[in-house]
ZASETOR-692625 format. One record per residue: x, y, z of N, C-alpha, C, O in turn; residue in one letter. Coordinates in steps of 0.05 Angstrom, whole numbers, padded with zeros to 5 digits, always signed. Example, Ala and Ser with C-alpha at 12.3 -4.5 7.8 and 13.67 -1.06 7.14 Angstrom:
! residues 2
+00264-00114+00156+00246-00090+00156+00264-00066+00156+00285-00066+00169a/+00257-00045+00142+00273-00021+00143+00258+00001+00157+00268+00023+00161s/
//
This chain:
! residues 324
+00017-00024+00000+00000+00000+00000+00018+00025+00000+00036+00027+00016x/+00013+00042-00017+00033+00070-00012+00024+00082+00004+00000+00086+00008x/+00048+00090+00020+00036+00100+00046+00024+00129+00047+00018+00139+00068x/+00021+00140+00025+00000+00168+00028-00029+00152+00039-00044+00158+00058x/-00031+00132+00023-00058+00119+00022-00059+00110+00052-00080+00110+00064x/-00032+00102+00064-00034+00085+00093-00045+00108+00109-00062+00106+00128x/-00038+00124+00103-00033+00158+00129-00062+00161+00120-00073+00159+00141x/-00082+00164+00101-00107+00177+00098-00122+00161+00110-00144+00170+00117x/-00117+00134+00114-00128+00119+00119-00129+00121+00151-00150+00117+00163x/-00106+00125+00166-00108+00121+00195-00123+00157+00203-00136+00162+00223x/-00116+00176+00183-00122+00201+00201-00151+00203+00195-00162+00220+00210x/-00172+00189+00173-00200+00180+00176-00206+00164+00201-00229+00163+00211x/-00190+00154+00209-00201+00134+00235-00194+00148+00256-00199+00140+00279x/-00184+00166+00252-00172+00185+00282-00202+00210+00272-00214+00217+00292x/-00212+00219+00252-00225+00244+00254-00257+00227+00260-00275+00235+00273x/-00256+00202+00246-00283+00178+00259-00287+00190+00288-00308+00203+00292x/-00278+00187+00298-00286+00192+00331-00280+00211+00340-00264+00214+00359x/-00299+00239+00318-00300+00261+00336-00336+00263+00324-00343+00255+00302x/-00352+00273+00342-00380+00263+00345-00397+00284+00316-00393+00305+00304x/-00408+00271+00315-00428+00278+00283-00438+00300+00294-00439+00303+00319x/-00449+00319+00276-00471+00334+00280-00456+00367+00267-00449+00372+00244x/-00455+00385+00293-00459+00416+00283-00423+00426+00282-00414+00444+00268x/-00407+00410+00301-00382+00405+00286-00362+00400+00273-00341+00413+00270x/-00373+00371+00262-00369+00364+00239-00385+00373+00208-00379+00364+00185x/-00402+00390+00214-00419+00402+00193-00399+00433+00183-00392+00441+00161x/-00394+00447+00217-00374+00466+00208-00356+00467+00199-00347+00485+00185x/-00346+00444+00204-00306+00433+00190-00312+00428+00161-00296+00433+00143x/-00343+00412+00157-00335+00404+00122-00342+00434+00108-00342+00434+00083x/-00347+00457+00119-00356+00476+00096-00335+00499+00105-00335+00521+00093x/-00321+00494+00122-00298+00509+00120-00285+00515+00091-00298+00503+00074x/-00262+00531+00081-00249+00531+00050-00228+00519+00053-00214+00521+00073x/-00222+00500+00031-00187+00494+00032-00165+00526+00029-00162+00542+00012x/-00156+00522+00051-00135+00550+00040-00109+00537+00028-00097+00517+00036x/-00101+00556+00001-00085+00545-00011-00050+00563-00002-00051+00581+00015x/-00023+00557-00013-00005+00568-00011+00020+00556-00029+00036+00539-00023x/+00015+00573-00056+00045+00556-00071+00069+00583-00077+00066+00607-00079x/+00091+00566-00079+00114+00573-00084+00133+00567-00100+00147+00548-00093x/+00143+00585-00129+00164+00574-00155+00147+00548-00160+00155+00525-00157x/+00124+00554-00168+00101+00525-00189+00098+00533-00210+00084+00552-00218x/+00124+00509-00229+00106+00522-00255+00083+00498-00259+00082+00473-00257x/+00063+00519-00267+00036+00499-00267+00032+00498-00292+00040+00518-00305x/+00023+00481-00300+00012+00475-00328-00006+00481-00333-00020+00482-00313x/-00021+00488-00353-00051+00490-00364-00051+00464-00377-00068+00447-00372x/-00034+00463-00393-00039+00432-00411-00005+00414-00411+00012+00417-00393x/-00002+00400-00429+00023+00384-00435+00042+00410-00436+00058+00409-00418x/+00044+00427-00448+00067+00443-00457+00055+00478-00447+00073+00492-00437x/+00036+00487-00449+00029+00517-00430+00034+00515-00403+00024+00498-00389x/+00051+00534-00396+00048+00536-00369+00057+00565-00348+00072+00583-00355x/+00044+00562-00327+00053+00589-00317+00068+00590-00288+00064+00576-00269x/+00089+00611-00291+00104+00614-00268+00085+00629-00241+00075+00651-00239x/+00085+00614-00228+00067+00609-00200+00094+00631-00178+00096+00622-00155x/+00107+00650-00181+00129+00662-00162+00120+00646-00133+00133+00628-00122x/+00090+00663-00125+00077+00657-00103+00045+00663-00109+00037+00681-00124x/+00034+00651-00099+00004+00658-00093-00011+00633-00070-00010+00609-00065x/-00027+00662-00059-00044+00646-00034-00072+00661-00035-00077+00684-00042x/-00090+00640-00025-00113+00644-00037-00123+00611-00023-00111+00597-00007x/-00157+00603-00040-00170+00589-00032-00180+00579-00053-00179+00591-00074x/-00196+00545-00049-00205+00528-00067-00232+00531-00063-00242+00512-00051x/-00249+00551-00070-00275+00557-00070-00289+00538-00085-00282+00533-00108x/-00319+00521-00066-00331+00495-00076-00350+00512-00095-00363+00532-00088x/-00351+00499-00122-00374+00504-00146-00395+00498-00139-00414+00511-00147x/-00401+00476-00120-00427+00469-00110-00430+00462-00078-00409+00457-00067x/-00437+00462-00072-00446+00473-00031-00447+00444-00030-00440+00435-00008x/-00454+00428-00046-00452+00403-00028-00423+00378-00039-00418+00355-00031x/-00416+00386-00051-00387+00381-00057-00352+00384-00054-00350+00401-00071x/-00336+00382-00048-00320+00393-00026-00312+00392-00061-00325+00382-00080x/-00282+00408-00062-00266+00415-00084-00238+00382-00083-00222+00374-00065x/-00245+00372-00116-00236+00355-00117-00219+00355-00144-00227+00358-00167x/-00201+00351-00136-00173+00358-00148-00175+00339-00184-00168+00348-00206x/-00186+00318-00178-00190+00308-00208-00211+00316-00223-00212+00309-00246x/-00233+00335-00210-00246+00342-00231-00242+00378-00230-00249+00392-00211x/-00234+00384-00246-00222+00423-00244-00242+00444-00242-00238+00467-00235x/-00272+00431-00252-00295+00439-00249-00302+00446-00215-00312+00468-00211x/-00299+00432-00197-00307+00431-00180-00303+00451-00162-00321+00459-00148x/-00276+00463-00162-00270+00485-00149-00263+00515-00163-00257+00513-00187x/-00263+00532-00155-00248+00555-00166-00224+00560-00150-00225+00555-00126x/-00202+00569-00161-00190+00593-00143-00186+00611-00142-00179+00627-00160x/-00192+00617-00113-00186+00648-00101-00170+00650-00098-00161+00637-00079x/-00149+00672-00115-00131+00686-00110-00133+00717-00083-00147+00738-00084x/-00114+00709-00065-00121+00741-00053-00087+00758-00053-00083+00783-00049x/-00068+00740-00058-00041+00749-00066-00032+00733-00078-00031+00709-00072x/-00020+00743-00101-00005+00732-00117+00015+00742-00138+00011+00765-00143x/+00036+00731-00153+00059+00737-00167+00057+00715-00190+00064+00692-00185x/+00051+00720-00207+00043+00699-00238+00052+00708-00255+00041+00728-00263x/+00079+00696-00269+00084+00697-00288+00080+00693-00316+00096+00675-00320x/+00071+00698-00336+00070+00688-00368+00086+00694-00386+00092+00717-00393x/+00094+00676-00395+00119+00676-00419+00103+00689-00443+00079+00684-00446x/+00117+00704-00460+00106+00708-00491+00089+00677-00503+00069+00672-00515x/+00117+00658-00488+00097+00625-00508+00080+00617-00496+00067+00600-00509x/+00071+00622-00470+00049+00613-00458+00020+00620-00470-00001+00610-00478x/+00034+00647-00466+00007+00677-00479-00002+00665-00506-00025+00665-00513x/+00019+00654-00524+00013+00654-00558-00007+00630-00552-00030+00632-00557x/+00005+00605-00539-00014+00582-00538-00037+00570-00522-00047+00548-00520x/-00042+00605-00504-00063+00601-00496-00082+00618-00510-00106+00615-00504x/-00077+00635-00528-00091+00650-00546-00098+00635-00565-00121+00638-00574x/-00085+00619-00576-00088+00596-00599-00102+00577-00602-00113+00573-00624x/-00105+00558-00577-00111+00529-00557-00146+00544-00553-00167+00533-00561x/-00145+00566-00543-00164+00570-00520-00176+00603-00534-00193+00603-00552x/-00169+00618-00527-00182+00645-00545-00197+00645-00561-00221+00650-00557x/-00186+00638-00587-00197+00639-00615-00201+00619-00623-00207+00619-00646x/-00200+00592-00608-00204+00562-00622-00234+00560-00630-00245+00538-00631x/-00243+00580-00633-00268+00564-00642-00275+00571-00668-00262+00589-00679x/-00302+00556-00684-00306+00559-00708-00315+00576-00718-00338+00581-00711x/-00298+00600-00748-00299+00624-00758-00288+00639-00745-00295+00663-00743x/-00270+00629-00733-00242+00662-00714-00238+00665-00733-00240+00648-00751x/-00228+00693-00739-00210+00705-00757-00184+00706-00753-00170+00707-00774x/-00173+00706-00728-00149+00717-00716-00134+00680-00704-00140+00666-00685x/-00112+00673-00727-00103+00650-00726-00065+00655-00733-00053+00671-00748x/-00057+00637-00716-00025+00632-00716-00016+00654-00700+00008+00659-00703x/-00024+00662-00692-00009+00681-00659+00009+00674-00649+00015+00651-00640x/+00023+00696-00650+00060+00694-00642+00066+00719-00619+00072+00742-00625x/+00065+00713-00603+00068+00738-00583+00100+00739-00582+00115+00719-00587x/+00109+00766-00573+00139+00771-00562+00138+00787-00553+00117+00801-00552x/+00167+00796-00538+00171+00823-00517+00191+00830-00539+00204+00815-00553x/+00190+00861-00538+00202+00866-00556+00209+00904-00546+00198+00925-00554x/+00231+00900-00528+00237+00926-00519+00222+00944-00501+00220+00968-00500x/+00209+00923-00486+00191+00934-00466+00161+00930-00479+00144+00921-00463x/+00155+00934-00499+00136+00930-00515+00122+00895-00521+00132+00873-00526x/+00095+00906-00518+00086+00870-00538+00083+00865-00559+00064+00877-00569x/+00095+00849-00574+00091+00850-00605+00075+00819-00611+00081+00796-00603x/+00054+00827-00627+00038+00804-00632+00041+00805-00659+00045+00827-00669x/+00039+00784-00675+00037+00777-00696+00024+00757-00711+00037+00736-00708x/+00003+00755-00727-00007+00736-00739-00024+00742-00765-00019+00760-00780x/-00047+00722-00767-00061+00723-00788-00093+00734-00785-00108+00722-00770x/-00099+00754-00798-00133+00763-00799-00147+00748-00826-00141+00752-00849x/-00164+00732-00815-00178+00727-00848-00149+00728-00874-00144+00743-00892x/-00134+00704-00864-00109+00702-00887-00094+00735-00892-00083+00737-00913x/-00094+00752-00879-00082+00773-00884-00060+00771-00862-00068+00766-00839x/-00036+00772-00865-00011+00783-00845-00014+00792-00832-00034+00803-00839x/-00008+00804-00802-00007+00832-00794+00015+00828-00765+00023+00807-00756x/+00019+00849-00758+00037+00856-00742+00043+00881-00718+00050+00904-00720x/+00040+00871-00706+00025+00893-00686+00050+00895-00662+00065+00877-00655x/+00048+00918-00654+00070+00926-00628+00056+00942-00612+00041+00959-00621x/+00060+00935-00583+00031+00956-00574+00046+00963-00540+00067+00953-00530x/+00033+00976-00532+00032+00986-00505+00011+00962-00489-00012+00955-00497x/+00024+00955-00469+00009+00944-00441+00001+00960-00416+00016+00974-00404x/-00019+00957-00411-00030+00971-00393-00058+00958-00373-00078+00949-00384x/-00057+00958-00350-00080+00952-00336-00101+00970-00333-00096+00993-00327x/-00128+00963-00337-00148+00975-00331-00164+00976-00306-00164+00961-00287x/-00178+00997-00311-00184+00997-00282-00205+00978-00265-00214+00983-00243x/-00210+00958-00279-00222+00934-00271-00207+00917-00269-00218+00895-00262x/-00181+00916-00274-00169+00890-00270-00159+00877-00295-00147+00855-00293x/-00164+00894-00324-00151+00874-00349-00127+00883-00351-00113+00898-00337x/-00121+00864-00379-00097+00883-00396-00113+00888-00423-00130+00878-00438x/-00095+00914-00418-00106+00928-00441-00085+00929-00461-00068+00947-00456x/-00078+00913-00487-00053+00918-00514-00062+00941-00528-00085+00939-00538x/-00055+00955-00530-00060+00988-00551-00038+00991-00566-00014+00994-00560x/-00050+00989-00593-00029+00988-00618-00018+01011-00613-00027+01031-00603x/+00007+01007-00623+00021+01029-00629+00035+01039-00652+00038+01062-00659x/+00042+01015-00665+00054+01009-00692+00042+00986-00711+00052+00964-00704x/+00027+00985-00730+00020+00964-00739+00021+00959-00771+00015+00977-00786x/+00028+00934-00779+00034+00929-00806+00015+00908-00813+00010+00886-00802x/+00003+00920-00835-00013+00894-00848-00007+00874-00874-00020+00856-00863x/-00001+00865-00893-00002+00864-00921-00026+00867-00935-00047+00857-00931x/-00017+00889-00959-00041+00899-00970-00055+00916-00964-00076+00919-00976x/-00046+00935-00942-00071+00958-00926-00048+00976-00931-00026+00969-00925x/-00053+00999-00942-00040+01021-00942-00047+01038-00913-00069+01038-00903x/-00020+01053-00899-00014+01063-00882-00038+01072-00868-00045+01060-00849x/-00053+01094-00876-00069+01113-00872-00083+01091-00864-00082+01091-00839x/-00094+01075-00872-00116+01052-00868-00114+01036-00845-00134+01022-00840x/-00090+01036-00828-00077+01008-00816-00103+01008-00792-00123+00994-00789x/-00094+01029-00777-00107+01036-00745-00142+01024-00757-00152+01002-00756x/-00153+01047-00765-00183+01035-00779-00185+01005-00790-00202+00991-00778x/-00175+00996-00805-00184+00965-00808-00168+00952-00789-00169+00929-00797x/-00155+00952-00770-00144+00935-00754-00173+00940-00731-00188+00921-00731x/-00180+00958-00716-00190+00969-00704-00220+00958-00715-00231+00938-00705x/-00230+00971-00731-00257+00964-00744-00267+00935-00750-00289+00926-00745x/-00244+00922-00762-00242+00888-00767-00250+00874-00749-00266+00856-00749x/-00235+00887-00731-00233+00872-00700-00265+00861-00694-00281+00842-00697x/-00261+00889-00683-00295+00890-00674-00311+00874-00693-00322+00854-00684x/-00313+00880-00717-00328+00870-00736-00340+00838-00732-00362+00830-00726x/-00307+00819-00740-00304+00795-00737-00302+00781-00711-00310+00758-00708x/-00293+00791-00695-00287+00774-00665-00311+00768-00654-00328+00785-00648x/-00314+00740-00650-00342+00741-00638-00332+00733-00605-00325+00712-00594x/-00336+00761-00597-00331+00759-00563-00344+00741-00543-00336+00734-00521x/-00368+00734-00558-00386+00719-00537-00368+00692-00537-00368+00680-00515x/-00352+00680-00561-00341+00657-00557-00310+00660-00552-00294+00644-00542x/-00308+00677-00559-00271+00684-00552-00266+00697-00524-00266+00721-00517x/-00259+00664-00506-00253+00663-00483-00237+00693-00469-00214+00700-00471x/-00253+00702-00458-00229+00725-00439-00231+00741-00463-00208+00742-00456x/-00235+00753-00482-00217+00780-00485-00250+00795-00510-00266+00785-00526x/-00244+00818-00501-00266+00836-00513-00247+00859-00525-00226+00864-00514x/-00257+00873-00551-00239+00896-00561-00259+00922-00562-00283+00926-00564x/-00232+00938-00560-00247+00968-00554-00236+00983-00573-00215+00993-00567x/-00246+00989-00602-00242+01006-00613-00206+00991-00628-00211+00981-00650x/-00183+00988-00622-00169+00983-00643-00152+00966-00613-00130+00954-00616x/-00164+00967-00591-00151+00958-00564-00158+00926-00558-00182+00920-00559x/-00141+00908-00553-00149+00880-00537-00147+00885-00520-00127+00896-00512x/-00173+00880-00502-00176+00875-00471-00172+00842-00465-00186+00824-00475x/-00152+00841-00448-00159+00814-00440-00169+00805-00421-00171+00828-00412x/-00177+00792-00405-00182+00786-00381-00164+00758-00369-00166+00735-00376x/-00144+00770-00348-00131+00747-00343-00140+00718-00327-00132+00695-00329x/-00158+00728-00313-00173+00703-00298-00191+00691-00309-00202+00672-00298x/-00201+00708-00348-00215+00683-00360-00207+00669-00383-00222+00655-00397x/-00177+00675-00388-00170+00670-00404-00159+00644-00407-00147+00635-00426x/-00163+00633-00384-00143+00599-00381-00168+00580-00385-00190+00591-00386x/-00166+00552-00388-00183+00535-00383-00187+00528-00357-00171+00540-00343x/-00207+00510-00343-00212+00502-00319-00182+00484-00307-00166+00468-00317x/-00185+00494-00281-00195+00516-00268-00198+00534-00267-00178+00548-00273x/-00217+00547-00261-00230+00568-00259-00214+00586-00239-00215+00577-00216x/-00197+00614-00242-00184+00628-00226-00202+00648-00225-00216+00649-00244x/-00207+00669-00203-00211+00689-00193-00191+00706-00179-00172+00696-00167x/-00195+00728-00180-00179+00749-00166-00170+00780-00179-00171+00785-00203x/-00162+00795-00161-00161+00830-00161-00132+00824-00173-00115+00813-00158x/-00125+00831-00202-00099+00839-00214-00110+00878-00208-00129+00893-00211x/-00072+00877-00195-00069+00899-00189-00055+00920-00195-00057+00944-00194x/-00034+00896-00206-00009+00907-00223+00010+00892-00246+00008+00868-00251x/+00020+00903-00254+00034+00885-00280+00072+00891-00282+00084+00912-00276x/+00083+00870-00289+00113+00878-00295+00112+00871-00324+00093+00858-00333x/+00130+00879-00339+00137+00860-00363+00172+00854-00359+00183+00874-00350x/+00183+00841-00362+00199+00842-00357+00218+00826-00392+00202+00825-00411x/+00239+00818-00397+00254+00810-00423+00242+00781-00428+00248+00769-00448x/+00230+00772-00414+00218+00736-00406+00195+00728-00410+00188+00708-00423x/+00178+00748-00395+00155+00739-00379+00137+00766-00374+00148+00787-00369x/+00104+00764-00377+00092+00775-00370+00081+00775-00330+00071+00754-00320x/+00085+00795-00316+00081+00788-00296+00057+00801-00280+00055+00824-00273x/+00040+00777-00276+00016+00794-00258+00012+00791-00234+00011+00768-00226x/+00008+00808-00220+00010+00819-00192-00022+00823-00179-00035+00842-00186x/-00031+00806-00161-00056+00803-00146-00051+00810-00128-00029+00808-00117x/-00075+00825-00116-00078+00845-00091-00100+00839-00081-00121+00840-00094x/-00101+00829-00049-00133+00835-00037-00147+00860-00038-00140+00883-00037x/-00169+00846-00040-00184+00877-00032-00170+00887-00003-00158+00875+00015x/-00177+00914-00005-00170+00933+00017-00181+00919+00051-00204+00920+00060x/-00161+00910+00064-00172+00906+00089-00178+00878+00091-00189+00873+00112x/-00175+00860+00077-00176+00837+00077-00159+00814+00067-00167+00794+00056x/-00138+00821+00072-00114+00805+00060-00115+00779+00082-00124+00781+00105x/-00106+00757+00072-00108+00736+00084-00071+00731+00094-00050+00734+00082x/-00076+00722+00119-00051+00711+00124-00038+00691+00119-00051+00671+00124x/-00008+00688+00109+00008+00673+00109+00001+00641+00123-00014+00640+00143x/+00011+00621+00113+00004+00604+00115+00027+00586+00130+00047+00587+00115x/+00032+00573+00147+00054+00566+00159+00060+00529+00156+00048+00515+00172x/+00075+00518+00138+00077+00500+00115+00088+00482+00149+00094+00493+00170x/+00086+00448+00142+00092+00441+00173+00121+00436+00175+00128+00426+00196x/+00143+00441+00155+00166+00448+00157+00178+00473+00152+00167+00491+00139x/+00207+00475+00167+00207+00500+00169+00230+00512+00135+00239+00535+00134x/+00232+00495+00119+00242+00501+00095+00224+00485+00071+00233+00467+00057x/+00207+00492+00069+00189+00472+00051+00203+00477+00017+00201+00463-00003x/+00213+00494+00019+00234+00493-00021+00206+00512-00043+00196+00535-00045x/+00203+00487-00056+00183+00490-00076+00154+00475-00069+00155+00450-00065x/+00137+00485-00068+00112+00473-00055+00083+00481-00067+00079+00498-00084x/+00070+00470-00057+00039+00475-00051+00033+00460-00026+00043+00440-00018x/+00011+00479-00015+00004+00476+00014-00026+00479+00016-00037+00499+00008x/-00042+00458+00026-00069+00460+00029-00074+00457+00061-00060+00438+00069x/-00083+00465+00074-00106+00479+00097-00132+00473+00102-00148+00484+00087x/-00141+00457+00121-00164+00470+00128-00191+00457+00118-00185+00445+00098x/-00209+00456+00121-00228+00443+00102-00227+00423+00093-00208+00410+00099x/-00251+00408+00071-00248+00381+00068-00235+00381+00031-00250+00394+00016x/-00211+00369+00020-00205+00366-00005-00205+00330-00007-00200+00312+00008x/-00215+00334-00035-00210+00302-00036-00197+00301-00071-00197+00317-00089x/-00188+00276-00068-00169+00265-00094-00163+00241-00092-00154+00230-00072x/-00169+00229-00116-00179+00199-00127-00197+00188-00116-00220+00193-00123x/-00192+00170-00095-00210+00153-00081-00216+00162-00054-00231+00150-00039x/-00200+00193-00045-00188+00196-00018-00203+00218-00010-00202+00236-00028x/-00217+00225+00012-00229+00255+00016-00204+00257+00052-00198+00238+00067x/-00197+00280+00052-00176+00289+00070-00196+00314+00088-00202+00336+00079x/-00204+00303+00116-00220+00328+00130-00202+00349+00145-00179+00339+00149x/-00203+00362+00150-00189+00382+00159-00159+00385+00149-00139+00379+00163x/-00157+00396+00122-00133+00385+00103-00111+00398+00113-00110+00419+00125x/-00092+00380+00108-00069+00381+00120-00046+00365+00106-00034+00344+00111x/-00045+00385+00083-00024+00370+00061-00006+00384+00051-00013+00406+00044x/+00022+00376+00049+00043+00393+00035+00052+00377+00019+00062+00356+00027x/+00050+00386-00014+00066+00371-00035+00084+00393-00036+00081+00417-00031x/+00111+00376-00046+00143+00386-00039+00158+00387-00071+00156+00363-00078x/+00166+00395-00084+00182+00393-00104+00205+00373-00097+00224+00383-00085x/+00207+00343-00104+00229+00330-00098+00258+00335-00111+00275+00318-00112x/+00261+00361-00119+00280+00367-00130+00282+00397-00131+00268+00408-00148x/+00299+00413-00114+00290+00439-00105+00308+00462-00118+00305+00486-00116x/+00333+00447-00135+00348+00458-00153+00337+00467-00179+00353+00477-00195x/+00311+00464-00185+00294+00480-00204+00264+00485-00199+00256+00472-00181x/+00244+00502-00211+00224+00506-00200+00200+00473-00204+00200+00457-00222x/+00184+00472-00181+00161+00446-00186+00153+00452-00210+00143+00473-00216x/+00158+00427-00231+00133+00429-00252+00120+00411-00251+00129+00388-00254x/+00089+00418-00245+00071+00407-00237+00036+00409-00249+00020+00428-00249x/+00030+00374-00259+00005+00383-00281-00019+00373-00260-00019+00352-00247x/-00034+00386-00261-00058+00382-00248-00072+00349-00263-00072+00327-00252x/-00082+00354-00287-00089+00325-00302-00067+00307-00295-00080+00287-00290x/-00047+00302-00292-00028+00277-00284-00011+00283-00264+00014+00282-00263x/-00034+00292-00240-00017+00295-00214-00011+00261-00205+00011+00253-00196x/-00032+00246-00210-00031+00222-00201-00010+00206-00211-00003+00187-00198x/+00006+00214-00238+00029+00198-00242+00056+00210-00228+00077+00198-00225x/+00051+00233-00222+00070+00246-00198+00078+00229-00172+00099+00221-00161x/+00051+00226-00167+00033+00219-00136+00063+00190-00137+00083+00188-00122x/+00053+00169-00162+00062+00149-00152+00083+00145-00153+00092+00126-00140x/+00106+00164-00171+00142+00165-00180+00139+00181-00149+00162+00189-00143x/+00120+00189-00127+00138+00198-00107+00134+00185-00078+00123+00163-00071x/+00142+00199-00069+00137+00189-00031+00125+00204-00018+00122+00228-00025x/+00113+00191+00008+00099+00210+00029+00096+00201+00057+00094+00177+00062x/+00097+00224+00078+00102+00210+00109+00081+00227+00126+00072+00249+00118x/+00075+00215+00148+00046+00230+00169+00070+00254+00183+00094+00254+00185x/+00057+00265+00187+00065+00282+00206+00053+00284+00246+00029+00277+00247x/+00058+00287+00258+00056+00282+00287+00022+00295+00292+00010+00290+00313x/+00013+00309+00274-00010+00326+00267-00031+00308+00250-00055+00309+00253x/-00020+00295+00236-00042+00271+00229-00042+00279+00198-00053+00266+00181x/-00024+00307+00191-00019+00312+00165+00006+00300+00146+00027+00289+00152x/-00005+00306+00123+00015+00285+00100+00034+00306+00090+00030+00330+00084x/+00049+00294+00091+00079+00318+00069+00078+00289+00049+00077+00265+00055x/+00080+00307+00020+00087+00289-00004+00110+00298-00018+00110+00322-00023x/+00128+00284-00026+00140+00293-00050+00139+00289-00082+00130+00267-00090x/+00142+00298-00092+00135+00290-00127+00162+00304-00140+00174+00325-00135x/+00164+00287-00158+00176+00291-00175+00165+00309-00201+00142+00308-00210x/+00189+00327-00213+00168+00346-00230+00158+00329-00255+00165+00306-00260x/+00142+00345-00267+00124+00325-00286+00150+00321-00311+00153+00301-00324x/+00166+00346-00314+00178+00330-00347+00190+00318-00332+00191+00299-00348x/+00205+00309-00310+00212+00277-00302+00202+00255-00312+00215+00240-00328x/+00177+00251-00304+00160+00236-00296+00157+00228-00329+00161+00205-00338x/+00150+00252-00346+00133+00251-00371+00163+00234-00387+00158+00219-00405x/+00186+00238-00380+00211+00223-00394+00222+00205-00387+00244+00198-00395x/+00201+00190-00365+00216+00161-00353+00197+00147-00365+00193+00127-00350x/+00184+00145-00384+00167+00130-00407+00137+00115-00384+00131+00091-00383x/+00124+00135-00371+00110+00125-00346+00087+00138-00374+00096+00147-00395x/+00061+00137-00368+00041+00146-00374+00035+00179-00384+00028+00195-00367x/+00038+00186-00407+00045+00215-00416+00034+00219-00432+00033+00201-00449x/+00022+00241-00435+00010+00253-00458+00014+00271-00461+00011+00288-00444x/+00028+00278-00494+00039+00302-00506+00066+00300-00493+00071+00285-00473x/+00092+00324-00512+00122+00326-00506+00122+00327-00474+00100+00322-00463x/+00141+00332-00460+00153+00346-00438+00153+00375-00444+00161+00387-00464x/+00142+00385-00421+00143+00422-00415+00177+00432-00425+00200+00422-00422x/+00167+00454-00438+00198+00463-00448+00204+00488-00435+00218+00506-00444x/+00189+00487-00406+00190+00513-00399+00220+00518-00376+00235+00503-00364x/+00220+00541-00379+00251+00547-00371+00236+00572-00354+00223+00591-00363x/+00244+00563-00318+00240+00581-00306+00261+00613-00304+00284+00620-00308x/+00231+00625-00294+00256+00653-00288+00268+00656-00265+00263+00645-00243x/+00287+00673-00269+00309+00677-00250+00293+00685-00222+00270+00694-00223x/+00310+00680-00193+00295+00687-00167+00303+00705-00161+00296+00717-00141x/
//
């Protein structure tokens, strides 16, 4: 038996005999509080995003369901601080994958880059070229806002560019299906918390870096309600995620009053870590109780895992963390 499984198993028979009713009712609707650190997380086989830090919560989609890690539907997360990185290639192949994948986009083969402080996007409108360099900026709700600044089309004379780039837009984009992002006049708005697939993120973007790498977004609690720090049950946990509190369950296993630390088994680069094949993680690693009745796990990162010929779908992540 692997002993994560041994440990869930004895700390159910230790929480068995605490008496039914109005406090065990309070404990299951408590939130999982969450806490990660240097995660690059995956969206899919090869997208993924630099996790710096963020803490926040696994808010249940349905009141009678606790948030369960194999199905992504089930929970949201609440972000209330956080540091999220995106690469130019993340951005292109989640605009690609997920944005505009649906049937009659106009806006196909997206190539994002940083390009002197600047974002330079590039692709195809309705088979036409174009090439765009723009200003980043947050809005005051929380998006990004790209505002052309320089743009090249094939076949559109100068005078024309701003107006049919601008006009087109609007024209063709059908916003209701193109995930996250609405345009204003010749501007992409995006929305960063709807622009990913499930899971479902929430949270106050506050601020933005760009930096030569990586787009970086910066979450802020609302005013007066920042959540505190989370205290991991070692006192150097490396690279992590940390769950708290509440009831989480995964595979066959529901965990009451959660009390779990997965560990990067290798702390000389950042965790890469896929939510769809945490479970082949789970089993390339180890795990021990703690004196608290809580589990510390380790895992190995996923392009490990995905290149020891174990169960894989799609390349190994080619992602190359940023500097600390």
């Amino acid at each position: 038996m692997h002993p994560l499984y041994a440990g869930l198993i004895g700390s159910s028979l230790l929480s068995a005999t605490v008496p039914a009713g109005g406090a065990a009712q309070a404990a299951s609707e408590r939130t999982v509080q969450v806490q990660m650190r240097n995660v690059a997380f995956h969206v899919d086989s090869t997208t993924v995003l630099a996790i710096h830090y963020a803490r926040g919560a696994l808010r249940r989609t349905s009141p009678e369901h606790a948030p369960y890690l194999d199905d992504k539907h089930s929970f949201v997360l609440d972000l209330d601080t956080a540091r999220i990185g995106v690469s130019p290639a993340a951005l292109s192949q989640v605009l690609n994958r997920y944005t505009f994948n649906y049937p009659g986009s106009p806006l196909r083969k997206l190539v994002i880059t940083i390009d002197h402080g600047h974002l330079r996007q590039r692709g195809r409108m309705r088979g036409i070229s174009f090439d765009v360099v723009g200003e980043l900026s947050l809005t005051a709700e929380g998006d990004l806002r790209l505002h052309p600044t320089t743009i090249k089309a094939v076949g559109i004379k100068v005078g024309g560019l701003m107006k049919f780039f601008g006009l087109s837009l609007e024209k063709l984009v059908n916003t209701d299906r193109a995930r996250g992002v609405r345009i204003e006049h010749d501007d992409f708005i995006l929305s960063p918390t709807k622009l990913l697939p499930p899971p479902a993120v929430d949270g106050r973007l506050g601020a933005i870096e760009l930096t030569d790498s990586e787009i970086v977004q910066i979450f802020h609690p609302p005013p007066g309600r920042q959540a505190q720090a989370l205290t991991p049950p070692v006192a150097e946990p490396g690279n992590y995620m940390f769950f708290r509190h509440g009831v989480l369950r995964f595979g066959k296993l529901t965990m009451d009053d959660t009390d779990l630390l997965i560990q990067d088994a290798d702390r000389r680069d950042w965790f890469d870590f896929w939510l769809d094949r945490y479970n082949d993680q789970l089993v390339a690693g180890s795990s021990r109780n703690t004196r608290d009745h809580g589990l510390i796990v380790q895992m190995p990162d996923w392009k490990t895992v995905g290149r020891s010929g174990g169960r894989t779908v799609g390349p190994p992540s080619q992602y190359t963390p940023p500097a600390r």
